[in-house]
C-alpha positions in Angstrom: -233.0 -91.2 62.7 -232.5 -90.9 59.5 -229.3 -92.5 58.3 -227.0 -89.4 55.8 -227.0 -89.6 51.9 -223.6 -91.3 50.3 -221.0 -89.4 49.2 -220.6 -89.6 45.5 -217.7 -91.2 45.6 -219.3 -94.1 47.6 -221.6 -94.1 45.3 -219.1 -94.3 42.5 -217.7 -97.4 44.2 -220.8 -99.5 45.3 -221.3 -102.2 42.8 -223.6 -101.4 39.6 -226.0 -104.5 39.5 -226.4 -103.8 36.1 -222.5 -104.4 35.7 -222.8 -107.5 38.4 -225.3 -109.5 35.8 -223.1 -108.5 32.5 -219.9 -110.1 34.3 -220.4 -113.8 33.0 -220.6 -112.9 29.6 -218.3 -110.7 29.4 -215.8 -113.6 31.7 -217.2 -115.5 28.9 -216.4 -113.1 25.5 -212.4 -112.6 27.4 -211.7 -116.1 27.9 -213.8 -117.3 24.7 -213.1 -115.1 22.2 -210.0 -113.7 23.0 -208.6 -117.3 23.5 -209.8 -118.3 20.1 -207.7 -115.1 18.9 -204.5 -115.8 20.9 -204.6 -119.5 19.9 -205.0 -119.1 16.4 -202.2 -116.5 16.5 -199.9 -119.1 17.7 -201.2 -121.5 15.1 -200.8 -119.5 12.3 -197.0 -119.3 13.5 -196.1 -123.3 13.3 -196.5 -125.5 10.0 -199.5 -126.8 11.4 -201.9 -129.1 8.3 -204.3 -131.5 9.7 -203.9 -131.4 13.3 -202.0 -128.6 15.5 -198.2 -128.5 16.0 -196.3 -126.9 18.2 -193.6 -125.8 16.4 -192.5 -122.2 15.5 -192.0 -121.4 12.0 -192.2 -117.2 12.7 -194.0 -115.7 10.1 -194.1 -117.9 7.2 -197.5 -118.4 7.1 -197.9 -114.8 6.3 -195.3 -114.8 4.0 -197.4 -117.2 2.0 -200.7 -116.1 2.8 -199.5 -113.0 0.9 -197.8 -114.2 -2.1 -201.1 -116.8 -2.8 -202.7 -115.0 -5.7 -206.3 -116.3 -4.8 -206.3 -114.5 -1.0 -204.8 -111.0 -2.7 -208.1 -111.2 -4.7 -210.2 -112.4 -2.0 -208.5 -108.6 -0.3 -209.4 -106.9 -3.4 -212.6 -108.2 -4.0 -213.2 -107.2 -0.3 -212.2 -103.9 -1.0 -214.6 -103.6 -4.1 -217.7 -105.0 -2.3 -217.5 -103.0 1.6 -217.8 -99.3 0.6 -220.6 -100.1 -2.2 -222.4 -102.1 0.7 -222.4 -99.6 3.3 -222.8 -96.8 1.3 -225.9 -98.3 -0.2 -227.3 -99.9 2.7 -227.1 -96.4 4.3 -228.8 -94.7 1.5 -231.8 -97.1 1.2 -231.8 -97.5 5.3 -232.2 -93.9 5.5 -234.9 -93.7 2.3 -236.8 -96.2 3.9 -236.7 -95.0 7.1 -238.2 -91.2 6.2 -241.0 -93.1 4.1 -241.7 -95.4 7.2 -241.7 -92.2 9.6 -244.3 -90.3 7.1 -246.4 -93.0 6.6 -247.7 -92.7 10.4 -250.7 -94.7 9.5 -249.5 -98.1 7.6 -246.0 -97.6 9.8 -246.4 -101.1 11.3 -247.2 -102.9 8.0 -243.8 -100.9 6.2 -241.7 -101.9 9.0 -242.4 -105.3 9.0 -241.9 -105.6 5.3 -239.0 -103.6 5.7 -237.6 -105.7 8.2 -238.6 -109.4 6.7 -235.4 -109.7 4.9 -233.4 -109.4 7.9 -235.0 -112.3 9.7 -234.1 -114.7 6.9 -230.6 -115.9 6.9 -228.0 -115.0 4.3 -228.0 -119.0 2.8 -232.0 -118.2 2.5 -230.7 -114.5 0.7 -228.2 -116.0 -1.4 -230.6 -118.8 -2.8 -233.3 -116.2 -3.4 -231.2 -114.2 -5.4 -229.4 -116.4 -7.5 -232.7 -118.0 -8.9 -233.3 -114.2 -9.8 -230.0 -113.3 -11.6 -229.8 -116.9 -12.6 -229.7 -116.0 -16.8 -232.2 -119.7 -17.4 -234.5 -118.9 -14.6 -235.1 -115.4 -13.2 -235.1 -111.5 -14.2 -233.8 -112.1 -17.5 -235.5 -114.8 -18.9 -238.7 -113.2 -17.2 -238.2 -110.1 -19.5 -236.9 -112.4 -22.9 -240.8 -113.6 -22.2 -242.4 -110.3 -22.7 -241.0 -110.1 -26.1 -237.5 -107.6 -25.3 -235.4 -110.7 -26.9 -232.2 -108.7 -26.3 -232.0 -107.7 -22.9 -229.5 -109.1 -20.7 -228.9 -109.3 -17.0 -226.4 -112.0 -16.6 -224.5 -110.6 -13.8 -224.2 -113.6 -11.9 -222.2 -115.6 -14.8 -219.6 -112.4 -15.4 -216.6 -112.3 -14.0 -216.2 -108.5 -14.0 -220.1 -108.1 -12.7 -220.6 -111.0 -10.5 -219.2 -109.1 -7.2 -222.2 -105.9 -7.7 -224.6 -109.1 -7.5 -223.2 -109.8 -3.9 -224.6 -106.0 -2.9 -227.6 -106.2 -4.6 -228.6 -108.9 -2.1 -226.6 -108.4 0.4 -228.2 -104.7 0.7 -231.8 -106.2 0.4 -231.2 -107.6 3.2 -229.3 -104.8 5.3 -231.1 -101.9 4.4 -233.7 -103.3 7.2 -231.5 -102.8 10.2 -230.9 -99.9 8.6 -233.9 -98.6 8.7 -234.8 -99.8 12.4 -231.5 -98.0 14.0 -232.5 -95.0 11.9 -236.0 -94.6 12.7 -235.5 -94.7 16.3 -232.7 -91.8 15.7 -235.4 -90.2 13.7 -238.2 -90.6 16.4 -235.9 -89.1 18.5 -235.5 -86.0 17.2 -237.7 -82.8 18.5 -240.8 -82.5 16.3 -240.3 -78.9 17.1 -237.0 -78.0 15.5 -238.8 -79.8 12.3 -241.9 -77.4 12.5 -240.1 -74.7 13.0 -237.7 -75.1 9.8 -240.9 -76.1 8.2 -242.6 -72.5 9.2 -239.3 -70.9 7.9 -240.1 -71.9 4.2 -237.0 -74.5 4.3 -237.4 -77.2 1.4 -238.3 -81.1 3.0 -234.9 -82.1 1.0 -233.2 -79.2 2.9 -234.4 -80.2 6.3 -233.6 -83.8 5.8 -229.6 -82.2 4.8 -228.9 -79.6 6.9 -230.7 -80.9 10.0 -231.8 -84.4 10.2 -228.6 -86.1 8.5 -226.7 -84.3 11.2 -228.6 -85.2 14.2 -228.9 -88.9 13.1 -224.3 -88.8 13.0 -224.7 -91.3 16.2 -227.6 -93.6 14.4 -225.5 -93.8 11.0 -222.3 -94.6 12.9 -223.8 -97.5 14.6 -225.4 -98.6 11.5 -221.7 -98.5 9.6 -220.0 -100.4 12.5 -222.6 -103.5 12.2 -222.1 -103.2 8.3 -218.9 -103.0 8.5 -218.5 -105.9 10.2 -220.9 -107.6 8.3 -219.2 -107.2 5.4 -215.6 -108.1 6.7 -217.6 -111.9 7.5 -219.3 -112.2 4.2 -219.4 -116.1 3.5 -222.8 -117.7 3.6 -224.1 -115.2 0.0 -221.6 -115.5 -1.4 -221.4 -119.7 -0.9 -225.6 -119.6 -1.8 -224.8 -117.7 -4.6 -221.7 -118.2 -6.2 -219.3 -120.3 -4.8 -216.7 -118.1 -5.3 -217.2 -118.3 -9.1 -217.3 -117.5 -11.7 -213.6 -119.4 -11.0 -212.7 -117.3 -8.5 -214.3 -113.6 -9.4 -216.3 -113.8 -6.4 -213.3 -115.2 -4.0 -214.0 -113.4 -0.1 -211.4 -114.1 2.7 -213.9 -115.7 4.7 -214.5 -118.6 2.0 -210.5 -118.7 1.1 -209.9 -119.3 5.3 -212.9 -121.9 5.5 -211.8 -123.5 2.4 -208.1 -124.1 3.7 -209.6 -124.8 7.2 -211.7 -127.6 5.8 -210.9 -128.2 2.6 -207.3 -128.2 2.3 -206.5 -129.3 5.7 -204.0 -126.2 6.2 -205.0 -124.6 9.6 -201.8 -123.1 10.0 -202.2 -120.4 6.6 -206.2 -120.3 7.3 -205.3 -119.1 11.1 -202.7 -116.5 9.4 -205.3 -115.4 7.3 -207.7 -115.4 10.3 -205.8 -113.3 12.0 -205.3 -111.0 9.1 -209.0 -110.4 9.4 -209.1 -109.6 12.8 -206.6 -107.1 12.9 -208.0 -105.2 9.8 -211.7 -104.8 11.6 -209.9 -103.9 14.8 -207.8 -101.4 12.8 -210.8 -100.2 10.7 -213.3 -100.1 13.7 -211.4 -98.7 16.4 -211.3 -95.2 14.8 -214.9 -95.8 14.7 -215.6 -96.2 18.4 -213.0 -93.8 19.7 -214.6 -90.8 17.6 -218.4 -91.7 18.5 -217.1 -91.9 21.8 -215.5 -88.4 21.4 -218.5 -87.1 20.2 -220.7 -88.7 22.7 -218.5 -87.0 25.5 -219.0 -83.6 24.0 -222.3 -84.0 23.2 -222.5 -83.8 27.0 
């Protein structure tokens, strides 16, 4: 006899395997990472140096996080460098990934060329591009050689310039995940809405506007949210590159925490600025998620 179908609602409650396999990491990322984040909260509230204390100081840590000239310019130089790098790395992604999805034939080769960038490390990105925009060595004294004497491309040693060199790189090296997360949004797309615009008379540009942008909104917002929190950790380019410098033109919070973590043996005001820089990507990514989640529900 056969035995009668589950109700939905058993179904509903019968453990998902899938959810079963995923439960030691994620056991893992609660007790891990938000440990890590509850326990430098409470550091960040004592007058902690070298080693922890256990005292309570409220929030003076903050207090002088906030009046330390070299972390408000860490902020601003923060601010400068995350909307030209995701705007960018967008742009190019998106370039290279309608070139990539024309090119049917030589696909494979573009992608992987495409893509090599993204495999090396940043340390590997920022050494690359420093012996580029290195003034002695690279673009610059390349073209001095070909006889245009007065060109100049010493970005690297100006203090007003030397943060666009952290997107140039940074970008060359984005702009492959970019692409990837694109292209599959773009192979996803029916070829028949495409033809059919094409059959219309509508302009490639116009198609790419008015239809493909729009139907990639899921694709691009997964590509900003790994930007973005790409660019909230900037440190290794910027230590491969600059060092901060010129002086401090090229300060990032993530180098002003690791240098007080390390350097100046102040894990109390590195924790408060640790924390600082968790609760500005929660704040700036959780707007994020809750609208592609919208949108994901009413895409349904």
């Amino acid at each position: 006899m056969n035995k009668p179908a589950a109700s939905p609602a058993a179904a509903r409650r019968a453990p998902n395997p899938a959810h079963l396999a995923l439960l030691p990491m994620a056991l893992t990322a609660l007790v891990v990472y938000l440990g890590s984040m509850l326990w430098s909260l409470r550091i960040s509230m004592s007058s902690s140096r070298s080693l922890p204390m256990q005292d309570f100081v409220g929030l003076a840590q903050y207090q002088r996080l906030f009046a330390n000239e070299r972390w408000l310019h860490s902020l601003h130089n923060l601010a400068l460098y995350t909307p030209l790098f995701i705007a960018a790395s967008l742009v190019v992604g998106f370039l290279l990934a309608v070139l990539v999805d024309r090119q049917a034939r030589a696909g494979g080769l573009l992608r992987a060329v495409f893509l090599y960038p993204y495999a090396l490390s940043f340390i590997a990105t920022g050494l690359i591009w420093q012996w580029l925009l290195n003034p002695e060595l690279g673009i610059q004294q390349a073209v001095h050689g070909w006889g245009f004497a007065g060109f100049r491309f010493d970005w690297l040693v100006d203090q007003d310039r030397v943060i666009y060199t952290l997107v140039i790189a940074t970008v060359w090296q984005g702009a492959g995940l970019v692409m990837a997360i694109l292209l599959a949004g773009l192979r996803a797309i029916d070829a028949d809405i495409l033809r059919a615009a094409r059959l219309d008379g509508v302009p490639a540009w116009r198609i790419h506007v008015s239809i493909v942008i729009p139907m990639l909104g899921f694709s691009f917002a997964t590509a900003a949210l790994l930007l973005l929190t790409a660019a909230v950790k900037l440190y290794d380019a910027v230590i491969a590159m600059t060092q901060g410098g010129p002086g401090t033109a090229s300060e990032v919070p993530a180098k002003f925490i690791m240098d007080h973590l390390f350097g100046r043996a102040n894990i109390a005001l590195a924790s408060a600025g640790a924390t600082i820089m968790v609760l500005t990507a929660v704040a700036l990514l959780a707007p994020l998620l809750y609208a592609r989640r919208r949108a994901l529900r009413a895409s349904r």
